[in-house]
N, C-alpha and C positions, 0 to 999 in steps of 0.2 A: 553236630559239634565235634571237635577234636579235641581230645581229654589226652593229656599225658600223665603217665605211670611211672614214679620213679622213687627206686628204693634207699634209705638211708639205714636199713637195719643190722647190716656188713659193717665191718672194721672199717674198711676202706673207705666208704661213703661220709662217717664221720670224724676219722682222726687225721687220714691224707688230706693236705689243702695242695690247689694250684693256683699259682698270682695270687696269694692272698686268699682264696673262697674256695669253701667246700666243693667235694667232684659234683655233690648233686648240684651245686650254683652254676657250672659247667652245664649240666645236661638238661639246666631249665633254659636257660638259655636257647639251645639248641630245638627246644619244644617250640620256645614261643616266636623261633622264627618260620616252625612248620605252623605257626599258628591257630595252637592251640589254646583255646578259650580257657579250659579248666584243669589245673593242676595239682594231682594227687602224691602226696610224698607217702611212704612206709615208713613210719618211725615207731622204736619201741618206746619211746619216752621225747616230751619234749628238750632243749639243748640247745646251746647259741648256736650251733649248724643249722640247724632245722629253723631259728629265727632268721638267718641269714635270707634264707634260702626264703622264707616267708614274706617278707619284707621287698625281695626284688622280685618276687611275683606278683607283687600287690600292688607294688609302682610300678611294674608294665602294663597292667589291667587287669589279671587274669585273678578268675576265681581259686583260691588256696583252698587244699584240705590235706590235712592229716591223718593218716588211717595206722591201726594197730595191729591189724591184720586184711585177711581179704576180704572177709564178711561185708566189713560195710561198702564195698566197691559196687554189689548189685542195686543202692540204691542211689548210687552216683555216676554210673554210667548205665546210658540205656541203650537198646538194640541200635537204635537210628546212628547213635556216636560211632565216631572212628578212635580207637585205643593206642596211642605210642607208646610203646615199652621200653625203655631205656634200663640197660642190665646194669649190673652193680661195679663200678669203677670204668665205667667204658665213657670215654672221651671221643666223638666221632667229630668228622668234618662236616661244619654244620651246610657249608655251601652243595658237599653231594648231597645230604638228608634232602636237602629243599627242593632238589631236580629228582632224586630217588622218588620219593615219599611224599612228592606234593600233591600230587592226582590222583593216588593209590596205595592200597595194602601189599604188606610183603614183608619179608626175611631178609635183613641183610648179610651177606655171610663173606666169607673170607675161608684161601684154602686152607684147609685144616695141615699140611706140612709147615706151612708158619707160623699159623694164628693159636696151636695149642701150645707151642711152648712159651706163648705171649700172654696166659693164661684163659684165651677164650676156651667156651665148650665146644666140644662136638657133638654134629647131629647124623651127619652119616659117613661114610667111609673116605669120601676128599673133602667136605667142605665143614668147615666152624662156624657158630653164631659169632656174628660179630658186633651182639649188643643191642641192637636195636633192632625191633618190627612193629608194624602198625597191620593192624585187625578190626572187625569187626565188636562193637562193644557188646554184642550177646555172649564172648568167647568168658564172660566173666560170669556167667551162670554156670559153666562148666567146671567151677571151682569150687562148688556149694558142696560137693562131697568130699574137699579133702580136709584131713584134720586143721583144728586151728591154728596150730603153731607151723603148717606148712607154708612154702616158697609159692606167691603165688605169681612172679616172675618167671620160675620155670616153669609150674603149672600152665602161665600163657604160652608158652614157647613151646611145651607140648602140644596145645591144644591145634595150635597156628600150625604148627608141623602135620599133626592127625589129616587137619583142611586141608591138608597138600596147597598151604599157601603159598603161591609165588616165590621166587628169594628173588634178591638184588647185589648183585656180585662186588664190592667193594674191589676197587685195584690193591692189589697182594701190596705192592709198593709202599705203601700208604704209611703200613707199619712202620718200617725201617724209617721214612721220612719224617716219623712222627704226626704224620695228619691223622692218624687215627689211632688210637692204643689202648689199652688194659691196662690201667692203673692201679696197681697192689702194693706196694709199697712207696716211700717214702723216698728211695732212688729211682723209682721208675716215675713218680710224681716231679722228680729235680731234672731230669732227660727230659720229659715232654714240658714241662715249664721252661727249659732254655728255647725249645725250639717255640713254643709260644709267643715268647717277649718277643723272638727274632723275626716271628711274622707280623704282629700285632704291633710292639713299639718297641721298634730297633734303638739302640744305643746311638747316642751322640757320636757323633765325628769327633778324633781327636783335636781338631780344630778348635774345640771350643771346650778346654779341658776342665774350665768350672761346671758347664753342663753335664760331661762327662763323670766327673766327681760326684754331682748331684743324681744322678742317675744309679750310680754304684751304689749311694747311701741308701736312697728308695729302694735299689732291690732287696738290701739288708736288711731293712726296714719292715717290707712286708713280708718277708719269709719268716720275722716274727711276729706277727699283727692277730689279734684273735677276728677283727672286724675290719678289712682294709677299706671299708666307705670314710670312716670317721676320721681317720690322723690326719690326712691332708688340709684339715680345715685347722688343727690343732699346729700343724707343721707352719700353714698358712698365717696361723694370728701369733704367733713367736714371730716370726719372721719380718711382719708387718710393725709390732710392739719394737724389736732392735731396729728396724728403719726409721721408723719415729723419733725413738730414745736417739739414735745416731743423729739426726737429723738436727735436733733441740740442744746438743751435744758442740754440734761444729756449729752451732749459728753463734753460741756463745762463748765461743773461741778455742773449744780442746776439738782442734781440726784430724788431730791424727785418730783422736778417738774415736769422735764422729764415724770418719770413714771404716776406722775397724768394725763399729758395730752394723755399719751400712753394709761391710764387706759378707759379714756374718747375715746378716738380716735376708742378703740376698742371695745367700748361698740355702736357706731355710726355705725361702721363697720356692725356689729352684726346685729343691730337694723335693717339697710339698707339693707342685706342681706335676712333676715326674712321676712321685707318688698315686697321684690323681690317675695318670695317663693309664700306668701300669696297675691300678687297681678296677678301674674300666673298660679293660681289654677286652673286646668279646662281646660289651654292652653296648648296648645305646646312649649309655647315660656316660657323655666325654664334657670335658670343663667348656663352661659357657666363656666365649669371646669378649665380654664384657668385662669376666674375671683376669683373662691375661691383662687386658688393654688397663684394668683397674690395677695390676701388681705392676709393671711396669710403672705406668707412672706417679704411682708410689716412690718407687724408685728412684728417677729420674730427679721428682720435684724435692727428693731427699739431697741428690747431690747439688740443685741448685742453692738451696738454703746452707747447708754448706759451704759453700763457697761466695756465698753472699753473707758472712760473718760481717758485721763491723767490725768488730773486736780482732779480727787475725786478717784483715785484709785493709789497706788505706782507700780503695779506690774501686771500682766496679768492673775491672778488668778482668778481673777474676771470674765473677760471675757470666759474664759473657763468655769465656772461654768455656765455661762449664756449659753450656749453655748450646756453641759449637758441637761442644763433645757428646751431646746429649740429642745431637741432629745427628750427629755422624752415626753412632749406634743403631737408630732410628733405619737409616738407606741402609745400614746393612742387613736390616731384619726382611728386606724385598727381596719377594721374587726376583731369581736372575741377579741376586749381587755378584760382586768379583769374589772369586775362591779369598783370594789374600784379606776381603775385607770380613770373612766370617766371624774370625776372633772377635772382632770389635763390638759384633752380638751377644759375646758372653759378661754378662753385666760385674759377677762375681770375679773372673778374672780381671775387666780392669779395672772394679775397685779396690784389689787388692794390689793394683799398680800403684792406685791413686793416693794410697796406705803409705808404700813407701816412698812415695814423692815428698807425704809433707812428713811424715817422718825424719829427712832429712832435707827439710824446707824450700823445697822447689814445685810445692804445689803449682803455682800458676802457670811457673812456665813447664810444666809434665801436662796440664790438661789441655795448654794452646798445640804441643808437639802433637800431641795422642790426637789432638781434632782435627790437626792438620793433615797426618801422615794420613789417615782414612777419609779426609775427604778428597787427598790425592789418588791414594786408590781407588775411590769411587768416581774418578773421573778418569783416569789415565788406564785403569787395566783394564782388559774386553770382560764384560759379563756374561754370567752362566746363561749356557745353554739351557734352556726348559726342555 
């Protein structure tokens, strides 16, 4: 069995977050793509870190436990197990750990002219621990003699070292690139968090500048979230409540109103979805296809009613057009649409168009223009290259 090791007892492990979740929510992650069955945290006390961290161990499958010291480690790993040690603030690239570490024991290191002033340790005259090794689960008997309140993190790195275990040479690169780091503080947390988003879920295109917007707010958002699983749902049913309320608003005739709170409702949506992305980063657990297909046409059937007012409309032309318009959006969300018809995907930006069309009472004919001009671009300009 493969048992991962990983300590929250450091400042860093419980006060630094990244995306939203503790470093140790980062290093389990990383465990249980080497796939390890059972997952051991160091904590002095329990803490919403430590439930965090508990909680996405228990929804990937793997057995949790919490330990106060090293004592009780010898009766939860046994000789036959393999031991991942994950050091305290160390953020690696889970993709080398998996090709490193998937077959075998070892040291990863890094040279020590880079890596100490990154605050790793050193262990001999060129190279640094760089956080991670996987051992032998005997190597945890060798710790029965040292006092209680000792490290037994480094005590494994001793032990692994004494073995003249293997090492595996991290590229030096890595650091500077941000693929791999040392996380001590709260600006070295905001440096490898930008380069995270940037791998994991890149920004919106200015193209689509309500998305945009809503992505910015999400990042605000979760740089203060004590639990970033939970708002997106929170984000989600505001959002859904103003689409409705918008919706029941313009059937009954305050059309401009309607669409403001549609405009809001779907900028929430947006926001809470984005949210979603960027609190998933890393996980397995990304929003189910059911959920988008179900917020959109929310959406959608919000602007048809709308627009199908008796009360602010004489006739059903309206609704038709909304109706075009709500096709056109639709082919811009394919694969391979035309660059020019992306905007038309951003729901928030045109129904803040659509705000001031009737605002100054030209709704019908803004939604026949808006459906027209885009399903002209979506027949007359070449589509994207895949």
């Amino acid at each position: 069995m493969r048992i991962a090791l990983i300590s929250m007892t450091e400042l860093p492990a419980t006060d630094v977050r990244v995306a939203g979740h503790p470093l140790a929510w980062h290093q389990l992650q990383a465990a249980l793509d080497l796939s390890c069955e059972r997952v051991i945290v160091l904590a002095d006390a329990p803490g919403p870190a430590l439930a965090i961290v508990q909680r996405e161990a228990e929804r990937r499958g793997a057995t949790f436990h919490a330990v106060a010291g090293h004592r009780p480690l010898s009766g939860l790993v046994s000789a036959a197990d393999t031991l991942v040690v994950f050091g305290p603030g160390v953020l690696p690239d889970r993709d080398w750990l998996v090709q490193a570490f998937g077959a075998r024991a070892g040291i990863a290191t890094l040279p020590a002219d880079s890596a100490i002033e990154q605050g790793f340790e050193r262990i001999d005259r060129e190279r640094a621990w760089a956080g991670v090794l996987a051992t032998r689960g005997d190597a945890v008997e060798a710790l029965a003699g040292l006092a209680p309140d000792a490290d037994p993190i480094g005590g494994l790195l001793r032990v692994s070292l004494q073995r003249a275990g293997g090492t595996l040479a991290v590229p030096d690169k890595w650091i500077d690139d941000g693929r791999w780091a040392m996380v001590t503080s709260e600006g070295a947390a905001q440096r490898y968090q930008d380069d995270w988003y940037a791998r994991h879920v890149p920004a919106p295109s200015l193209s689509r500048p309500g998305a945009a917007l809503a992505y910015k707010l999400a990042r605000r958002l979760l740089d203060r979230l004590g639990d970033a699983q939970r708002s997106p749902i929170m984000l989600a049913a505001s959002g859904s409540v103003l689409a409705v309320g918008g919706a029941l608003a313009g059937y009954l005739g305050w059309t401009a109103a309607g669409l403001g709170a549609l405009t809001i409702g779907s900028m929430l949506l947006s926001s809470g979805s984005a949210l979603a992305r960027l609190a998933g980063a890393g996980s397995p657990a990304v929003e189910r296809p059911w959920m988008s297909h179900a917020r959109r046409a929310l959406l959608d059937l919000s602007l048809v009613a709308i627009a199908s007012s008796p009360a602010a409309f004489e006739n059903r032309w309206t609704a038709f057009a909304a109706l075009m318009l709500v096709g056109a959006i639709r082919l811009s969300l394919e694969e391979g649409a035309p660059r020019l018809l992306r905007p038309m995907s951003d729901r928030p930006l045109v129904f803040l168009l659509l705000t001031m069309f009737a605002a100054v009472g030209v709704l019908p004919g803004g939604l026949a223009i808006l459906a027209l001009i885009a399903l002209a671009v979506r027949i007359f300009a070449p589509r994207q290259r895949s």
